[in-house]
N, C-alpha and C positions, 0 to 999 in steps of 0.2 A: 598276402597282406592280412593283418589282422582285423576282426572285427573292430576294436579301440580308433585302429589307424583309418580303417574305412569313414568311420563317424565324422570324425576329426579332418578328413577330407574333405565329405559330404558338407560341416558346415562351417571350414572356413571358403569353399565355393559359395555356397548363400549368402555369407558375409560380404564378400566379395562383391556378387551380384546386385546386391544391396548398395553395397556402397560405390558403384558406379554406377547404378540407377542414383543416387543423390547428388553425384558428383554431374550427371547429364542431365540436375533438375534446375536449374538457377533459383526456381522458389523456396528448396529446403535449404539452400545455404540463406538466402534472403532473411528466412524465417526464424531462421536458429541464429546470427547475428548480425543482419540489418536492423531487423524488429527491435530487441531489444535496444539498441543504440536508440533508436527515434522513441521510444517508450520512455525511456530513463532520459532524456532530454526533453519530452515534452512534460512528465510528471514532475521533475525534476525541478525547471526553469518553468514551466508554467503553471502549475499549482500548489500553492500555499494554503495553507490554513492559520498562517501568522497574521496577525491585528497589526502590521506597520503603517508610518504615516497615513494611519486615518485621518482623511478633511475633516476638520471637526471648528466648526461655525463657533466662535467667539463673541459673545454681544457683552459691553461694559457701557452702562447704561451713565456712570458719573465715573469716569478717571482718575484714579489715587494712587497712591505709596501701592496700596493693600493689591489691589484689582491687577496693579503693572506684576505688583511680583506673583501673583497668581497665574497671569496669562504667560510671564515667564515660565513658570515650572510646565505647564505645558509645553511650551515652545524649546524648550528642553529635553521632553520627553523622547525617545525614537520611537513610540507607539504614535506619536499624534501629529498632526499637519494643520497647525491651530490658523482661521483664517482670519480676520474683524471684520465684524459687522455693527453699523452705525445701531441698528434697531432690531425688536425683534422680528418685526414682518418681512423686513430684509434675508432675515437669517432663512427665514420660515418657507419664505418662497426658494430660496437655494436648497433648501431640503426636499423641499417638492419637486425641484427640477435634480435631484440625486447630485447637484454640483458638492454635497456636504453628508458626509455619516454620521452625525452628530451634531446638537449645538450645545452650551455652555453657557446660560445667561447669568450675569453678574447685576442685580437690578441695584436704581442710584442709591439704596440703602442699606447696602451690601458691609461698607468700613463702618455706618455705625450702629449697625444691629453685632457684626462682630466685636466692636469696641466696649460698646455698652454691656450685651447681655452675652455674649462666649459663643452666641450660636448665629451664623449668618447662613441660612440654607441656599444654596445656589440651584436654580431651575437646570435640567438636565435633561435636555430628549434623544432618542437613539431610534436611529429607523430598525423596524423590528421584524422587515421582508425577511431577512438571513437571522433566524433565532441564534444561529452559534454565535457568529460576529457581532451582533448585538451584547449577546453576555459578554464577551470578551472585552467589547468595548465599553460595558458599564463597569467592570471590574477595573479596568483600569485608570477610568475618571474617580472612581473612587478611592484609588491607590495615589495617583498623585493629589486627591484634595488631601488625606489622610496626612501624606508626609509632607503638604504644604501647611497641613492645622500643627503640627508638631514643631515644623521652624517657625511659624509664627509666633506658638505659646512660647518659644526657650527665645526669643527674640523680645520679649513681654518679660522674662524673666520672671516667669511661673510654665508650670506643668501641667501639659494636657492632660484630662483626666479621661481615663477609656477603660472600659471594663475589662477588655481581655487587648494585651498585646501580642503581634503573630511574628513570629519570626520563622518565615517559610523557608525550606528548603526542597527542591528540587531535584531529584536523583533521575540518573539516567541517561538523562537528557535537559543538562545544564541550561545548554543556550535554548531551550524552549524553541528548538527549530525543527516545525514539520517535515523538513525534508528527511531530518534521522528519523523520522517514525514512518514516510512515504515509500523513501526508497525500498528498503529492506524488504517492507510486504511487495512492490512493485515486482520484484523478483520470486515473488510466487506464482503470479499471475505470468509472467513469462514464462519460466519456465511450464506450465499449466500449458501454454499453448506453443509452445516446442513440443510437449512430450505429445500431448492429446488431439490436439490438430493435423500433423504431420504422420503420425501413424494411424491414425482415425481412418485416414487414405490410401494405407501402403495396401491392404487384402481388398480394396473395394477398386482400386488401379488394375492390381492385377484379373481380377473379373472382367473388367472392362476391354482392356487390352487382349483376352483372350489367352493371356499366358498362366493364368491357374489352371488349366488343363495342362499345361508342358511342364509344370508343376507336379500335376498329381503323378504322371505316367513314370516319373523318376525315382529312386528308389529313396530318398529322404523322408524320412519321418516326419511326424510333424511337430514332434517337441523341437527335432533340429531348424526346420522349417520357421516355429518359433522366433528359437534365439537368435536368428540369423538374422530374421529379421527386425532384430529389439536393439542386437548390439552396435550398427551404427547409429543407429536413432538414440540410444543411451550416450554414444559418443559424443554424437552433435548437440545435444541437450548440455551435455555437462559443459563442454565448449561457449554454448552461449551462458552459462549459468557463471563460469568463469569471469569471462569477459563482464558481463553484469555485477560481480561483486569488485572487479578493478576500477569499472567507473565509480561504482557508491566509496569505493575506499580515494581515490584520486581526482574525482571529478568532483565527488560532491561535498567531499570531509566528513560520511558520514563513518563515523568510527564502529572499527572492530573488537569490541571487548574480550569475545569470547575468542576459543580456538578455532583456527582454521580448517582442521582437519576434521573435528567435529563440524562443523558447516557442511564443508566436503562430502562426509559421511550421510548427514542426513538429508543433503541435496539430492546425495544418487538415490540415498532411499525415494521422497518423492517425486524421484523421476520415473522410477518403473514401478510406482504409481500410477502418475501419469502415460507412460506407456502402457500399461494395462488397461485401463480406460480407454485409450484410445485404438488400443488394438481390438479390443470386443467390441466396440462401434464398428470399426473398420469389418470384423468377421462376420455382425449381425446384418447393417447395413449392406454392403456390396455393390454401393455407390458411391461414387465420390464425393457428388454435390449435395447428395444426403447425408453422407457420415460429417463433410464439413459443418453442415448446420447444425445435425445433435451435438458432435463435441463442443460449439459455439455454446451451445443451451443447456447442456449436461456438467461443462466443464468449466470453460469459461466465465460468464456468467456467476454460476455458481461461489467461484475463485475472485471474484472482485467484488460482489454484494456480501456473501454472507460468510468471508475469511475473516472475518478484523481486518480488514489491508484499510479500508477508509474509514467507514461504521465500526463500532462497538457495540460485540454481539453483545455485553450485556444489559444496553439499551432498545432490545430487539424486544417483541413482543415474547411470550415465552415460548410458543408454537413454533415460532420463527428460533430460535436458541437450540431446540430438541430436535431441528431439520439440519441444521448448521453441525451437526455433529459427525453426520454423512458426507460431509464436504470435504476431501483432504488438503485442499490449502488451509483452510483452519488452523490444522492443527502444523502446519508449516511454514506458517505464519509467524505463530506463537514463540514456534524453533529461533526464525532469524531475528525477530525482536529482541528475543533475547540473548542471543549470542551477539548482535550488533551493540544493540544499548548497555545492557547488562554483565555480559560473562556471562562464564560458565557455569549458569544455574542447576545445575545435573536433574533434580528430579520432575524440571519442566522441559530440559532437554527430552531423558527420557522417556517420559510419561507417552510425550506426544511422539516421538520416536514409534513407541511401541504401537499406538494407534496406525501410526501408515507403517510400520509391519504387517500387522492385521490386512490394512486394508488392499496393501499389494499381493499378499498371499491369495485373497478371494477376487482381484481383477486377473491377477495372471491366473488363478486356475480355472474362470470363469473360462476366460479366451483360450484359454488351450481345450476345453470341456470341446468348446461350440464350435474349433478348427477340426474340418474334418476333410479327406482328399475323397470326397465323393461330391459328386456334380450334383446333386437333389440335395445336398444340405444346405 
């Protein structure tokens, strides 16, 4: 037999071995896709970052033509959940008890400060516990006074006069719906904890179990050693990474602009990313309840604070921006965002592409560095 064939032996038995050690784990199938299913349903279906039917407390202090079609455009609105209130202390105490996000007061001189002089200011408070939803919800009381001052003047049969008119457009992401900017990062953070979790554990198991001695005594190298042990955990990665972009395409409508194969491509790349990360955990450490806690802290962690998946690193303090650089769902982030919303941007594709090249080269060489078949390493 040749030396080629010998190899080629050698690691499709570790493959193997591998892969019936997973197949006798119920937690790495759990992990690669239970997890993701209950992640992308709970992110999915229970977190929004959308301003819908906000309560928003109504007070119309005198009754008129004016005041009715105003608290219509509200009630109109799909941002708002307009409620009436006889007064303002009524309103005021529903605020306090959080029954209301907002009030709207209309005071009884409301039709004829606008009749008379063009300007009838309306009282406007916003609870301002959630600074984002607060903006959101002032931008948008502003938006329907705006386009309810415009039907008023052409109903007057004069012209509202405004300094600058805006006529917004929205790219990307049309229907201004969190969930196409949720999901897509959500799938980095999964995938992050297929790759780095689960291998985090595969070299600090076998210490444990006492089978890395029956390991060393065999004639396998350790780059074979290695891959044997990367390529089903590559498998089951790309598997749940699968599965995670079929729900986002049919579960959730979040649309695929870009190419699929480029996603593909750049998926695996941060996987054995990912799996490099977690196999030098799993090499250093040599525990299991230890390597799960650093890849928890080193990996994860990392991949949901300071990717873009929720936060916008470029609202980040700057110190915090130049830390976030070392992160590789950052920049695999950046990837599915834009192949999801966007298309195929090529030179953000690859830019970032190129970074978890880099950064796979120096985890996988690290972990092969620090594997070593000697019992004092």
């Amino acid at each position: 037999m040749t030396p080629l064939a010998t190899r080629r032996m050698r690691l499709r038995g570790m493959i193997r071995k591998e892969s019936l050690q997973i197949l006798r784990d119920p937690s790495s199938i759990a992990i690669a896709f239970v997890m993701p299913v209950v992640l992308l349903l709970l992110f999915g279906y229970g977190v929004s970052l959308d301003a819908r039917n906000v309560p928003l407390a109504m007070v119309v202090e005198q009754a008129d033509a004016n005041t009715a079609s105003l608290v219509g455009a509200f009630q109109h609105s799909e941002y708002f959940d307009p409620r009436p209130f006889e007064n303002i202390q009524a309103a005021q105490q529903a605020f306090d008890l959080r029954e209301v996000f907002g009030i709207v007061w209309l005071r009884n001189d409301f039709s004829r400060r606008l009749l008379s002089q063009g300007d009838a200011p309306i009282g406007v408070i916003v609870n301002g516990v959630d600074a984002n939803q607060a903006r959101i919800t002032e931008g948008y009381i502003q938006g329907v006074w705006q386009t309810w001052l415009v039907d008023f003047a052409r109903s007057q049969g004069v012209e509202l006069q405004v300094p600058v008119v805006l006529e917004p457009r929205i790219w990307f992401n049309a229907a201004v719906r969190s969930r196409n900017f949720l999901v897509p990062g959500l799938i980095a953070v999964i995938m992050t904890l297929i790759g780095a979790m689960l291998t985090s554990m595969v070299v600090a198991r076998e210490w444990e179990r006492g089978t890395m001695e029956a390991l060393m005594v065999t004639p396998i190298r350790i780059g074979e050693m290695v891959v044997g042990k990367l390529v089903p955990y590559f498998l089951l990665g790309m598997g749940g990474m699968l599965l995670s972009v079929a729900m986002a395409l049919w579960q959730f409508d979040v649309p695929l602009r870009g190419s699929f194969w480029a996603l593909t491509a750049a998926s695996a790349l941060f996987m054995l990313v990912a799996l490099g990360m977690g196999l030098l955990i799993s090499v250093v450490a040599k525990n299991q309840f230890v390597a799960g806690q650093v890849s928890i802290v080193i990996t994860f962690l990392p991949a949901f604070i300071l990717s873009g998946f929720i936060f916008q690193i470029s609202s980040m303090p700057e110190a915090i921006q130049v830390i976030t650089h070392i992160v590789p769902a950052r920049y695999y982030v950046a990837i599915l965002q834009t192949l999801f919303l966007a298309g195929d941007i090529w030179p953000i594709v690859l830019s970032n592409s190129a970074a978890l090249l880099v950064m796979m080269l120096i985890f996988l060489g690290l972990a092969r560095r620090k594997f070593h078949k000697r019992l004092d390493a």
